[in-house]
N, C-alpha and C positions, 0 to 999 in steps of 0.2 A: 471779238468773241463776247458773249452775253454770259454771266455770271449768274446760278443762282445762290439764295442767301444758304445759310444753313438751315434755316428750318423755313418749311414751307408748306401751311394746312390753311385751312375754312379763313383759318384768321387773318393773314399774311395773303394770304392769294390773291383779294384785289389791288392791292398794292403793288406785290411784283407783277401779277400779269400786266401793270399798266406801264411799269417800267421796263419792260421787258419790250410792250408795243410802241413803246416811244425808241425804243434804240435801235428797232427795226425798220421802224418808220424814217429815223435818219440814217439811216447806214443804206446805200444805193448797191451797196454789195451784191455780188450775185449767189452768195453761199452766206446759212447764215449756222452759224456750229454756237450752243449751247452748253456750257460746262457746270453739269452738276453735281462735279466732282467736292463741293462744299455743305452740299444736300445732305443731312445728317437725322431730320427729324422733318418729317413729312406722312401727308395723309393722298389721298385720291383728288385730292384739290391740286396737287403738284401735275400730275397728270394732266388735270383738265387744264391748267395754265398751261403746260407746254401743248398741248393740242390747239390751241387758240393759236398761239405762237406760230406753229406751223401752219395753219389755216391763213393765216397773217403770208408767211412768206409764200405760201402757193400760190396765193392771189396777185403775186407780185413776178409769177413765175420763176420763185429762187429755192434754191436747194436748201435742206434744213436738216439738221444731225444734233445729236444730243451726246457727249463725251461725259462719262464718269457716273452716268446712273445706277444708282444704287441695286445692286443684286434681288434686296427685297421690292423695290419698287419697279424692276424691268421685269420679276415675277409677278408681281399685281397686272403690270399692261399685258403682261400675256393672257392671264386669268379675262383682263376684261376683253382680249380679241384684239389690241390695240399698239401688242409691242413693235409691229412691222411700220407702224407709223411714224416710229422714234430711234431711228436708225444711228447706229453709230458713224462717228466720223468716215471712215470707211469708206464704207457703203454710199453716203450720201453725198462725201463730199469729194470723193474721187473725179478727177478732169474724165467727163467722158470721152470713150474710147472713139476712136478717129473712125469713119464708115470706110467698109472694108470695098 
């Protein structure tokens, strides 16, 4: 599981998105679940790092989920059209269902 910091904006953003892509990049996993359950002080920059992140694991063909986003910031992704991309644990990281 990939950790964000607690604060995450314009300033901090290429930092973590790069260690965010490096744990990805080593993890051969096939599910990759994000906890931004430490995410306290954040801008639209948080967003754009986990949307990289994701585009990261699509590439790779692996499932991606983000566990603990902040209320205020799972409302910004909506506003921007983008919340269905950031799917929680759930959702994304559920064993698909057997074909019937």
């Amino acid at each position: 599981m990939l950790v964000l910091p607690a604060e995450l904006t314009h300033v901090q953003a290429p930092a973590c998105l790069n260690m965010l892509l490096t744990a990805v990049r080593a993890d051969k996993g096939r599910r990759v679940l994000v906890d931004a359950t430490p995410l306290t002080r954040f801008d639209s920059s948080a967003l754009a790092v986990l949307l990289e992140c994701r585009r990261e694991c699509l590439q790779d063909d692996r499932r991606f989920a983000v566990r603990g986003l902040a209320p205020r910031l799972r409302e910004l992704a909506g506003l921007y059209g983008i919340a269905a991309l950031l799917p929680e644990p759930d959702d994304a990281l559920a064993p698909a269902a057997a074909p019937a």
